[in-house]
N, C-alpha and C positions, 0 to 999 in steps of 0.2 A: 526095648523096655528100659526103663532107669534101673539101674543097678543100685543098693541098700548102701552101698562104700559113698557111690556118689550122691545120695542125697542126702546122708549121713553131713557128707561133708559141706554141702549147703547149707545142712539147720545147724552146722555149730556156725559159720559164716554169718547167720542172721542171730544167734544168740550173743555172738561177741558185741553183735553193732547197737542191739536193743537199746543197750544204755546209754548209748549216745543219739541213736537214731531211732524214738520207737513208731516214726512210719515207715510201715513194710515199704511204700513206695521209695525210701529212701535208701534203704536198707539193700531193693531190688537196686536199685543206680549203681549203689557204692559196688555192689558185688558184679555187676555187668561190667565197671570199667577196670577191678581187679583181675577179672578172669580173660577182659580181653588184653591188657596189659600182658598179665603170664602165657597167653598165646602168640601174642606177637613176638616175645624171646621164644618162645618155643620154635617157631618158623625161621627167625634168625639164627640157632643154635642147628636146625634141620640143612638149612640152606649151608652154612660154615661145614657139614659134615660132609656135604655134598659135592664140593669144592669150589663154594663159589663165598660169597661175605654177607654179612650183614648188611638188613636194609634197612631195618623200623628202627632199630639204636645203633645206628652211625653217627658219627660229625656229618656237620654241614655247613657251608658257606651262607655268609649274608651281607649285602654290600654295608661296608663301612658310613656309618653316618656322617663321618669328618670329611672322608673322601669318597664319597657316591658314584661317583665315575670312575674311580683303579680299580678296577678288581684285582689290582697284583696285593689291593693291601684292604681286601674281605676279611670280615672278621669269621671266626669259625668257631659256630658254635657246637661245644664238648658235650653231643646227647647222647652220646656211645657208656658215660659216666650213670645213666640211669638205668641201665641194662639189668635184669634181673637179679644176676649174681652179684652185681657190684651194689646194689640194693640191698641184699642179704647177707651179706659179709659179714662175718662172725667179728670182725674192730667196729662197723656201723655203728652207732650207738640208736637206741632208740630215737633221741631228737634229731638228729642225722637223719635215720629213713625218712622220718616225718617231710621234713626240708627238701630231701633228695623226689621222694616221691609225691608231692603235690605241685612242686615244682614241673615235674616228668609228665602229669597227666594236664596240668594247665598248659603248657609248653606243647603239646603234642598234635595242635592243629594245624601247627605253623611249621612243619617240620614237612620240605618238600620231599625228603625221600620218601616218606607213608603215604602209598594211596589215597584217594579221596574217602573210598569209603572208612576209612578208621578216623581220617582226619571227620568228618562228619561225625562216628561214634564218639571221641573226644569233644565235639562244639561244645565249649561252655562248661566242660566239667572239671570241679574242683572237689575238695575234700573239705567238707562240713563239719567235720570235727578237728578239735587240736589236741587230742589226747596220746602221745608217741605211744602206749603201752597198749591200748587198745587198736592201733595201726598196723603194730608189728606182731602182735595176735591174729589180728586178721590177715594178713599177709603171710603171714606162716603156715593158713591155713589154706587159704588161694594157691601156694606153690605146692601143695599136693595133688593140686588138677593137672591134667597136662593135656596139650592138644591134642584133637585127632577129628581124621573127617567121620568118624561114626555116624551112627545116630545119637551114641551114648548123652553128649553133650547137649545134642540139638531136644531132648527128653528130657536132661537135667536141667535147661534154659528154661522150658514149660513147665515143670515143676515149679523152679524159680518163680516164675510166672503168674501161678496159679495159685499162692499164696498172698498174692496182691490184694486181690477181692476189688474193694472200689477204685477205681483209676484218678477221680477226680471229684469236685464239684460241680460239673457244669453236665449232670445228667446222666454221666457215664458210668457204666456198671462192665465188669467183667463176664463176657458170655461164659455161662459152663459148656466145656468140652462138648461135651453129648450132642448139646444145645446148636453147637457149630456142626460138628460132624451129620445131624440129622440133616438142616438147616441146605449144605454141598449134597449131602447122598439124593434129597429130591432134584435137585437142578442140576447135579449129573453134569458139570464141567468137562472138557475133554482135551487133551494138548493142543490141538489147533486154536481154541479158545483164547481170546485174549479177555484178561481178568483185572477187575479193579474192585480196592473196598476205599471208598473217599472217606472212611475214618476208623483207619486199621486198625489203631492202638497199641496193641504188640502183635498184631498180622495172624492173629487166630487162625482167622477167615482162608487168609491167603494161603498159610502153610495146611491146612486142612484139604483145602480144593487143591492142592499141588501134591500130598498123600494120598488122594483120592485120584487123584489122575496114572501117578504111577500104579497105585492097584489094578488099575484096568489094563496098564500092560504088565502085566507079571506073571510068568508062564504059569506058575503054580498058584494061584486063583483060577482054579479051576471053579470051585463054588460062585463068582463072579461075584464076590464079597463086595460093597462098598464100605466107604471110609467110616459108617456109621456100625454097620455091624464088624468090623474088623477088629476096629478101636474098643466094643463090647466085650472081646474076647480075653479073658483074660489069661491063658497062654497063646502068643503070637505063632500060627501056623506054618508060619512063612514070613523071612525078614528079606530075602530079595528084592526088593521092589522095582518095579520097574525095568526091571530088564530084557524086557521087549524091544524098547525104546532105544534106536541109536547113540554115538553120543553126538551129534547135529541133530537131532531129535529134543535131548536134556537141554543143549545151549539155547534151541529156538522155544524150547517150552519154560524156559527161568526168565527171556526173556519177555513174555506174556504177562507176568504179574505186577500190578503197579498200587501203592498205597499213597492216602495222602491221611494227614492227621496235622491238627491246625498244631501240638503240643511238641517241643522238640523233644522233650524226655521221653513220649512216646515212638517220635522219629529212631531218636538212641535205640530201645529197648528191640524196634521192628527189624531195623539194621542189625543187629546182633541175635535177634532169631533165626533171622531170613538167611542171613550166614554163616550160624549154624546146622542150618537144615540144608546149605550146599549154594544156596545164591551169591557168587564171590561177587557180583556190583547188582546188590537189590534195587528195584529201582520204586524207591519210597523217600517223598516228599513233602519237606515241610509248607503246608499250603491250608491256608482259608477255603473251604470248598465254597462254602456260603457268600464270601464277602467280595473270594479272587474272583477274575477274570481270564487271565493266561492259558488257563489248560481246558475253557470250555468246550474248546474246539475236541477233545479227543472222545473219543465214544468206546463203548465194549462190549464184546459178545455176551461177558457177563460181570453180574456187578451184585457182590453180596457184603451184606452189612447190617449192624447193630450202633447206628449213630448214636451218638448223645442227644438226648431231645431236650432237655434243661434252654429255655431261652432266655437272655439275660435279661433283669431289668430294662424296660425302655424296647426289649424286640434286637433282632437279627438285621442289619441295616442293608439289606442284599443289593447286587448288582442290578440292571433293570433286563436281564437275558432267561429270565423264569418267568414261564408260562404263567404259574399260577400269581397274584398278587397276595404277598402276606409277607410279615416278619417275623412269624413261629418258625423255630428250627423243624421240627417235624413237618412242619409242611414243605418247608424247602427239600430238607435232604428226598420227601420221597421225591418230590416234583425232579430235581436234581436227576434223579437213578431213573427216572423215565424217561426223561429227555433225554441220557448220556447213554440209552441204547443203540444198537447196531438194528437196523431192520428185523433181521432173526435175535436180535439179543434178550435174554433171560434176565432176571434176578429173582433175587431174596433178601426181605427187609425185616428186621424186627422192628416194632412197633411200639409205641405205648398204645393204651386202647382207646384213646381220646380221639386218635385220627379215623378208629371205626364208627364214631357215631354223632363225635362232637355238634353241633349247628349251626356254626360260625360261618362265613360266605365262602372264606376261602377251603374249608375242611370240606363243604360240599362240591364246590368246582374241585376239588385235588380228587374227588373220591366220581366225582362223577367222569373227568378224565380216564380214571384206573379201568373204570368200570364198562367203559367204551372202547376202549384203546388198549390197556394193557395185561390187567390183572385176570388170573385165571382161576385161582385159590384164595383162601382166605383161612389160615390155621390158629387157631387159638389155644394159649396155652394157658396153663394153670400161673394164678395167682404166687405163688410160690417159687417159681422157677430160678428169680434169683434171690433167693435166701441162700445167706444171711445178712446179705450185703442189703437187699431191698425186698418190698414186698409188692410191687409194680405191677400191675396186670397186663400182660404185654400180649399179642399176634404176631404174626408171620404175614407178609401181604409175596405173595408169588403171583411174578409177573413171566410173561412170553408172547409178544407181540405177533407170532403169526398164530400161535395157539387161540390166544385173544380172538382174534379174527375171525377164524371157526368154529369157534362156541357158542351158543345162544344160555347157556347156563355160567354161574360160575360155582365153583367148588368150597364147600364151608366143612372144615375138618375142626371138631373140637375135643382136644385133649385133654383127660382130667387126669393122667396117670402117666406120666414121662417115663418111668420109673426108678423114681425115687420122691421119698418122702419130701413133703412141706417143711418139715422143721428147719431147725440150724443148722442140723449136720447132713442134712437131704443122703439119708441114709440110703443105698438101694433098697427096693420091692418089687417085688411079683407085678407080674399082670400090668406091664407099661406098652402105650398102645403106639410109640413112633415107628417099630419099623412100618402097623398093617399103615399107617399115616403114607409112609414113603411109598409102600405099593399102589396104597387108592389113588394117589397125585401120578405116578408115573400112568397108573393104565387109562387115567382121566387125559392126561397130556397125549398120548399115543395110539391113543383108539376112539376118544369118545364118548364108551362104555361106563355103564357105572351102575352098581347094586349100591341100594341104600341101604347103610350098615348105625350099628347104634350110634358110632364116633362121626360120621357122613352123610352129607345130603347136598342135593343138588337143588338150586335157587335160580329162576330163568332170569335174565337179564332186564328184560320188560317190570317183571315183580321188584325186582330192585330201583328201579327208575321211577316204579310205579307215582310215588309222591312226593319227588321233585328234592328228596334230602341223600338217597343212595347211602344208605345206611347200610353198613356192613357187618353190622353184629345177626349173626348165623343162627339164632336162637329164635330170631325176632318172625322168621321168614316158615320157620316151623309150622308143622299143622296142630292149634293150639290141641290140648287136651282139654276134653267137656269134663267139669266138674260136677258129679252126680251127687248132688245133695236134695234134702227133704223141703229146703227152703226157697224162696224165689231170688235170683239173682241182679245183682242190679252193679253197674261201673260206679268203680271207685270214685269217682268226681261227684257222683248222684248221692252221694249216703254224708258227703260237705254241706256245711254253709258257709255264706264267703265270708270271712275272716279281713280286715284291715289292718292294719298297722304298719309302722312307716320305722318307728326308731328302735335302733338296734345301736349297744354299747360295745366296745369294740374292747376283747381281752384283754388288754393293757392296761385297760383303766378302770377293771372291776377294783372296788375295797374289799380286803378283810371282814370288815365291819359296815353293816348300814343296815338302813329300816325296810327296803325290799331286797327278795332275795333274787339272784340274773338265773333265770335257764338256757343254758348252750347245749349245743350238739356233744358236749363232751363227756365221757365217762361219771362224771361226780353229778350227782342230782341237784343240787345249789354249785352252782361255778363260784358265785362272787356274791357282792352286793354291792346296792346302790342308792342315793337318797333322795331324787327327785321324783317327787309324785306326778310333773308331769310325760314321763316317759313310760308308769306304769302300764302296764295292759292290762287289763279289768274285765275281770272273767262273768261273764252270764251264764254260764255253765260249765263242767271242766272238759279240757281239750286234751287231746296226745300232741307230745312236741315229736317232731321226727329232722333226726338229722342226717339231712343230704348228706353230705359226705360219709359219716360215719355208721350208717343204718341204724341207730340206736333210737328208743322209743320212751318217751316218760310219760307218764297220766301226772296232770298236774289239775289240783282242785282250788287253788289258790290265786289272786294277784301276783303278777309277779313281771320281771324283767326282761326284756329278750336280748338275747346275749349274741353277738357278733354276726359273720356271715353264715350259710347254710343251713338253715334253721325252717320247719315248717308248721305251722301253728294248724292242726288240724281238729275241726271242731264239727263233730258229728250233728247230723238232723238229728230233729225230735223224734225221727223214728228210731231211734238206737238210741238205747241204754250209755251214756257217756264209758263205764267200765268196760262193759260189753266190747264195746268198741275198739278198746284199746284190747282188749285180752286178743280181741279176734285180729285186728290186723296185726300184733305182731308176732303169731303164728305166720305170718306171710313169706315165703324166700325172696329172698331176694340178691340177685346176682351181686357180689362184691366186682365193682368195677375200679377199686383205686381208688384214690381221691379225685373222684369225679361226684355229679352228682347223683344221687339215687332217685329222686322222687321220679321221672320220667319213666322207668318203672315199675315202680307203686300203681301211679294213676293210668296206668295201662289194664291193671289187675280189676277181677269180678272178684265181689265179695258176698255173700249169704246172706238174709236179712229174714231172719224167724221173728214170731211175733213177741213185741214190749215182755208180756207177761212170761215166757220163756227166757227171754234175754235176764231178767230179774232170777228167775230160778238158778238160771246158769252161774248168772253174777256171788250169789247168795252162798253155792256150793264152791265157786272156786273162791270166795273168801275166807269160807271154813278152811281149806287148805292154807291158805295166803298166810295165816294165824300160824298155825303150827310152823312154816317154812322160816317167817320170822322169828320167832323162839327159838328154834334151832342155828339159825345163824347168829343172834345173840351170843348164844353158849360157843359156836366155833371161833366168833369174833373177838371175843371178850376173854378168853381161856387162853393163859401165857403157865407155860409149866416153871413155877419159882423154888428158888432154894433157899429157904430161910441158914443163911452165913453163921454159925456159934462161933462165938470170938477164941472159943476154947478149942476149938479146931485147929490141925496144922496147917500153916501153908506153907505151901511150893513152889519152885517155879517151873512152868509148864513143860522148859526143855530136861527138869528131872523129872519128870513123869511120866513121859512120852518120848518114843521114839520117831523122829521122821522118816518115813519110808520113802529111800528114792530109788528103789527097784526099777529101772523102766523097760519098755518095750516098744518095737516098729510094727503096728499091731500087723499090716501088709505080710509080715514072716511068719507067723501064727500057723499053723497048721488047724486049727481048729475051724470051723464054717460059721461060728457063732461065737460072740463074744460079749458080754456084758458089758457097756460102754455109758460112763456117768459124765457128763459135761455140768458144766455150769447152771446148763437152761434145764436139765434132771432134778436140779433141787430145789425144792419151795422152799419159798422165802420167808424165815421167820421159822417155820413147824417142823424142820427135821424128816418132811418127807420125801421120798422117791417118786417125781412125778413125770409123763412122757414115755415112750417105747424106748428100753435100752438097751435090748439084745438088738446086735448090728451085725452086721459083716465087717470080718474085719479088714479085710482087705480094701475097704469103702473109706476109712479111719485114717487120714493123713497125718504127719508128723509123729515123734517120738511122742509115745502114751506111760503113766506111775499106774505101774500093777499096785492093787489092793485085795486083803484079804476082810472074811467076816470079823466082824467084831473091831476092826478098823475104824478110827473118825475121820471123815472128807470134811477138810473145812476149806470154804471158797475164800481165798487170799485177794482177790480181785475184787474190789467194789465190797469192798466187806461188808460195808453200812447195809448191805444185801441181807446180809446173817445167814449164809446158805452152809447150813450145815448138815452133815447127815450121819449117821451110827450105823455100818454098814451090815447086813443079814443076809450079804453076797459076795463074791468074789468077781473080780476082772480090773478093767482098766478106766483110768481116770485121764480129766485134760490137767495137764500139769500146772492151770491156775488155779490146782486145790494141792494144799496140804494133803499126805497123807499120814495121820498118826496110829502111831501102835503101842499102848500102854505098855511100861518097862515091867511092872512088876503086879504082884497080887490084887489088882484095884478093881473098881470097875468101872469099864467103860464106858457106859452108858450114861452113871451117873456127871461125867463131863461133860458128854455131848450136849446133855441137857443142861449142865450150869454155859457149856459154849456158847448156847441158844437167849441167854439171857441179857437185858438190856447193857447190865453194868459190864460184862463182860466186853460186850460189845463196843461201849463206851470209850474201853481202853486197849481194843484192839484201834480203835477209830486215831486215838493219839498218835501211832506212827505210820502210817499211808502215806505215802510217797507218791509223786505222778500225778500230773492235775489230765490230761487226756485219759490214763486209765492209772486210777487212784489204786495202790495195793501194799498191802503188808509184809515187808520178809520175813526171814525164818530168823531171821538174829533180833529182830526185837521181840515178833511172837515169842518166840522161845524164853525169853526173860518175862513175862505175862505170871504176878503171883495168881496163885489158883490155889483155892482150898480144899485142903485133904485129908476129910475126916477116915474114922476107922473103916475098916475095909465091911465090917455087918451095918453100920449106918448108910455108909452108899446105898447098898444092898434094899434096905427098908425103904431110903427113898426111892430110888429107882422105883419097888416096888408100889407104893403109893401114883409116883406121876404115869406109872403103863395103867393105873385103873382110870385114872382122870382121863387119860387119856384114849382111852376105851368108851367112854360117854362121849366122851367130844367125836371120835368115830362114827359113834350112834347117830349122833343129830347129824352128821355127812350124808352117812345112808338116810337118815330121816328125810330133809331136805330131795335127794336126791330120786326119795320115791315119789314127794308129793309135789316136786316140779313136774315131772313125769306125768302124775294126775290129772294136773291141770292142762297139759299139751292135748293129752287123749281126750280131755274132755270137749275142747273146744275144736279138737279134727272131726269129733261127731259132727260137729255144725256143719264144718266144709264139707262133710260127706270124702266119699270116694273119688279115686282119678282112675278117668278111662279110656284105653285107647278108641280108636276109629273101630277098627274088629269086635274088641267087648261092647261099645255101642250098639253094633249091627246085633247083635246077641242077644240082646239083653233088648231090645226095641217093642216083643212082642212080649215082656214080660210085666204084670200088675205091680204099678210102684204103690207103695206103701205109704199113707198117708200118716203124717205125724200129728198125733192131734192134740190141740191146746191145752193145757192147762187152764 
């Protein structure tokens, strides 16, 4: 397990570089080629103890350019002079290291006494900043690591690692741990296995499935733990691993794993995992899996991976050696990993969910392939998985060619509970359902067998094929549930009239200003405007706009503009009430599938259809509501708590008023099971409120956390123009992109948090933000911020004033939030009840209840 010394020493490593470097990605480089630099003198200084010399900082020869052919008169180049200590010398001067060590790591590929693999860790690396005092910081701090084959390092590496978050542009996200670990525990890898991931990244995948292998030989795995519950554990039972295992056994199973990644910095980072976790020549390549040719030829037992599916502008311009035709990256990579099996070979793919359903030629031949040929499973995970990097709605496609074979079903596993929360901090919880996931998939793979569970079902292969698209969304294939309602039902396409219209203005070129107003798909109910009447659409009656992408619904009763792509103008028959319509369909669920389309769906959906004169009733009372909810959001909307400034007042400035509290903590060391944990995304914006679950675990809580006490003000430093402030009525820990203040003397605090809260404040917190990637304010200019300080009984009275105001503006919350509530129950009367197949048969011989008209 990582040790608190070494990741300590990490997060000052990536604090020092912040200011020069504030992407992590960079931040990760600079620190990989420090730590392997201070490793390779550490091996040199090992090897001199041992009786032998140095290898990685020696001199070396290099023929002479003048005379190419003497080698009596080689010039020798002095790389012995970059060697740790002579780096660190107490005469160096700062612009000296600088000089001496950019020089060392650019130099250091061309140095034939360093193996290949370091000379590959080196390709191309230089130092990106010119700052001596920030280098020699960070090196000061690098030379407290020292080598060793532990795990220690190969933990602190993934640590490292795991603070990355997004990898790139072109689609890629960092899997989370779990995410991998689950992902190897189903497909169950074994040493004989030869393994490949064709877009490692930093070799997750690989070093997962290669701790998963050693588990299986490790005498004391008695519980026959895999790498998914082992890694759950959070004290380690057993660190021997693998010692079953020969050591011709270790050498022919390190040589099994093979990565390709089209990114050298990825190459870097994989090479220096893989070699931390014991692979001394990993064998990971920089290589176009899509584009190349060279390595077609090699095939594997198994093959796991989380590709980038981002395809560039213009498409993927692939070789002509893939089955399927297409120049989407998701298509290839999976067609790629099917083709690149071994007759018995396995895999596991993460997905985006577009290749489960998409309708494009080539998504159905890829999928009608899988479905013939390879695929056995089909796991779908929750929307959230990788937060806070994305919110992507991804699957799992599991493939096993002889399994395949023997199946006439395939397996659709849907997970809504990983376990861990959706949010940003995907806190652990209760009740996550991967390992029964792992169970169901094995005893499916290995028997045949299979109880249908709520997370589980089985779909025949014929029913999938049935209508020539092999549509793999597991939801689809379900036995529907009958909706037992008073009214008669009819498909959603039945309760339309067809609607035309051709032109749509495209967001770039809405005005501010103009005579009609544009509806999109987007959050704001007017996007824009526009002033041709002849692109108007011209309402006979009013329609719901629903936006595909974004499932959102507007009733619109006016003229008006259609606003870009994804947009669906739905304009009910004359047998439904226009509101009606709208109130009822957007009661509807509907699956968040991403930024895909939604209506496909929608028009899949039965909807209830009671009679005109009912629908008016309905309409009538949920308008009485409608009233009230708008008046109350008025008053929430419109209500800003202000402080009328008396010129006769003192002012201060903030840093005599307040203490900054830099109290901090590794919440991970905490002895307690619970802890109060306030981030960023805890605080609304603008109101001073506490919003979001923030009792966490804390051992869930990465990086160093600023203790806070009650009566404390959190003010978010980061993106201020946010105005996330909050007046705390709790105690624990906070993300260190908030201030925490603690009034010096007899004041009150409150009555600050609430002048914090206010425009003008804000104004001139807004003057000194620094950082155009992530805009933020330090303590040395906050701290000089005049703030007024009246007597310590006028705070008091206001305070007391703005908690009453602020008590009504609560009210209209709860108001609001009963008679949205009204309006839901009112219109689920209409859908009636849902009913399984069982309550059906039950309920068959019982007198339904006739609703009678109005």
């Amino acid at each position: 397990m990582l040790d608190t010394q070494t990741k300590r020493r990490i997060d000052d490593c990536r604090d020092i570089l912040v200011g020069k470097l504030p992407d992590p990605k960079a931040q990760i480089e600079q620190i990989t080629i420090g730590l392997i630099y201070k490793f390779m003198d550490d091996m040199d200084k090992e090897a001199v103890e041992l009786g032998g010399k140095a290898k990685f900082f020696s001199d070396y020869k290099v023929p002479n350019p003048e005379f190419p052919n003497d080698r009596a008169k080689d010039k020798i180049i002095e790389f012995s002079k970059y060697a740790w200590d002579k780096l660190m010398h107490p005469k160096v001067t700062a612009t000296e290291m600088l000089t001496l060590y950019s020089e060392a790591i650019e130099g250091m590929e061309k140095n034939p006494n360093i193996p290949q693999l370091f000379r590959d860790i080196f390709n191309n690396a230089y130092l990106p900043y010119r700052d001596p005092e920030t280098l020699k910081l960070f090196l000061k701090t690098i030379g407290e690591f020292e080598y060793t084959h532990s795990e220690k390092l190969g933990d602190a590496f993934e640590y490292l690692l795991s603070v990355m978050g997004s990898q790139g542009d072109a689609g890629q996200f960092r899997t989370p741990r779990h995410i991998i670990d689950f992902l190897v525990a189903i497909i169950d890898p074994d040493k004989t296995d030869t393994i490949l991931d064709p877009a490692c990244g930093t070799a997750g995948f690989l070093i997962s499935a290669y701790k998963h292998i050693l588990l299986k030989y490790s005498k004391d795995n008695k519980e026959k733990l895999n790498i998914y519950e082992y890694n759950k554990l959070e004290k380690k039972p057993f660190n021997n691993l693998g010692d079953q295992l020969t050591p011709d056994d270790r050498k022919k199973l390190i040589q099994n794993f093979v990565g390709y990644d089209i990114s050298p910095d990825m190459v870097r980072l994989s090479l220096v995992n893989l070699y931390l976790h014991g692979f001394n020549t990993p064998n990971i390549h920089e290589y176009d899996t899509l584009s190349s040719e060279e390595r077609w030829i090699e095939n594997f037992d198994v093959v796991l991976a989380n590709p980038p599916f981002m395809s560039p502008k213009g498409g993927i311009r692939p070789h002509k050696k893939f089955t399927i035709s297409s120049n989407r990256s998701e298509v290839l990579f999976v067609d790629y990993i099917a083709e690149h099996l071994n007759p018995n070979g396995k895999a596991g793919i993460i997905v985006p969910e577009g290749i489960i359903f998409q309708s494009g030629t080539a998504y159905k031949d890829l999928r009608k392939m899988l479905v013939e040929n390879h695929l056995y499973a089909v796991v779908s995970l929750p929307a959230g998985v990788f937060n806070p990097y994305s919110g992507v709605k991804t699957s799992i496609l599991l493939m096993d060619k002889e399994v395949a074979k023997n199946r006439e079903e395939i397996l659709f596993i849907k997970i809504d509970n990983d376990g861990y929360n959706l949010g940003a901090q995907r806190t652990a919880v209760k009740g996550g359902q991967l390992e029964e996931a792992i169970k169901l998939a094995h005893k499916f793979v290995e028997t045949g067998e299979f109880e249908e569970t709520p997370i589980a079902h089985l779909v025949p292969k014929v029913e999938i094929a049935k209508k020539g698209d092999f549509n793999l969304s597991g939801e689809r294939y379900k036995e529907q549930i009958q909706i037992l309602t008073d009214f008669p039902l009819i498909d959603f396409e039945d309760a339309l009239d067809k609607v035309t219209y051709s032109t749509k203005i495209k967001s770039s070129d809405y005005k501010e200003k103009g005579t009609y107003p544009v509806i999109d798909q987007s959050d704001n109910f007017i996007a824009g405007y526009w002033d041709y009447s002849e692109d108007v659409f011209k309402l006979t009656k009013p329609v719901t706009i629903f936006g595909d992408h974004t499932r959102c619904f507007k009733y619109v009763d006016f003229d008006f503009v259609l606003g870009a792509d994804g947009v669906k103008i739905l304009q009910p028959s004359d047998e439904f009430n226009p509101k009606f319509f709208y109130y009822l369909i957007r009661n509807i669920e509907i699956k968040n599938l991403g930024y895909s389309r939604h209506y496909k769906e929608l028009k899949e959906k039965q909807i209830p259809l009671p009679p005109l004169s009912i629908q008016e009733e309905i309409v009538a009372e949920i308008e009485g509501y409608q009233k009230i909810i708008n008046g109350a959001k008025a008053v929430v909307a419109n209500y800003k708590p202000k402080i009328d400034i008396d010129p006769d007042w003192e002012m201060v400035e903030l840093g005599d008023a307040f203490n900054k509290i830099t109290t901090s903590v590794i919440p991970a060391e905490l002895e307690e099971s619970e802890v109060n944990y306030v981030g960023l995304d805890n605080i609304s914006q603008g109101s001073g409120e506490l919003i979001g679950e923030v009792v966490s675990n804390p051992k869930e809580i990465k990086s160093t956390k600023t203790v806070f006490k009650a009566n404390h003000i959190l003010y978010g430093k980061l993106r201020p123009n946010l105005n996330k402030v909050y007046f705390s009525k709790i105690e624990g820990i906070c993300s260190t992109d908030i201030f925490v203040l603690e009034a010096k003397e007899e004041i009150e605090p409150k009555f600050f948090a609430y002048h914090f809260l206010s425009q003008q404040f804000n104004d001139e917190v807004m003057k000194g933000i620094k950082g155009a990637q992530l805009p933020r304010v330090g303590y040395e200019y906050f701290s000089t911020l005049v703030i007024p300080k009246p007597p310590t009984e006028t705070q008091r009275q206001i305070v007391a004033q703005i908690d009453k105001e602020q008590a009504l503006v609560n009210a209209n919350k709860q108001l609001i939030e009963i008679f949205e509530q009204k309006i839901k129950d009112r219109i689920a009367k209409v859908w009636g009840v849902e009913k399984t197949k069982e309550e059906r048969l039950s309920m068959a011989a019982e007198p339904q209840v006739e609703y009678e008209d109005a």
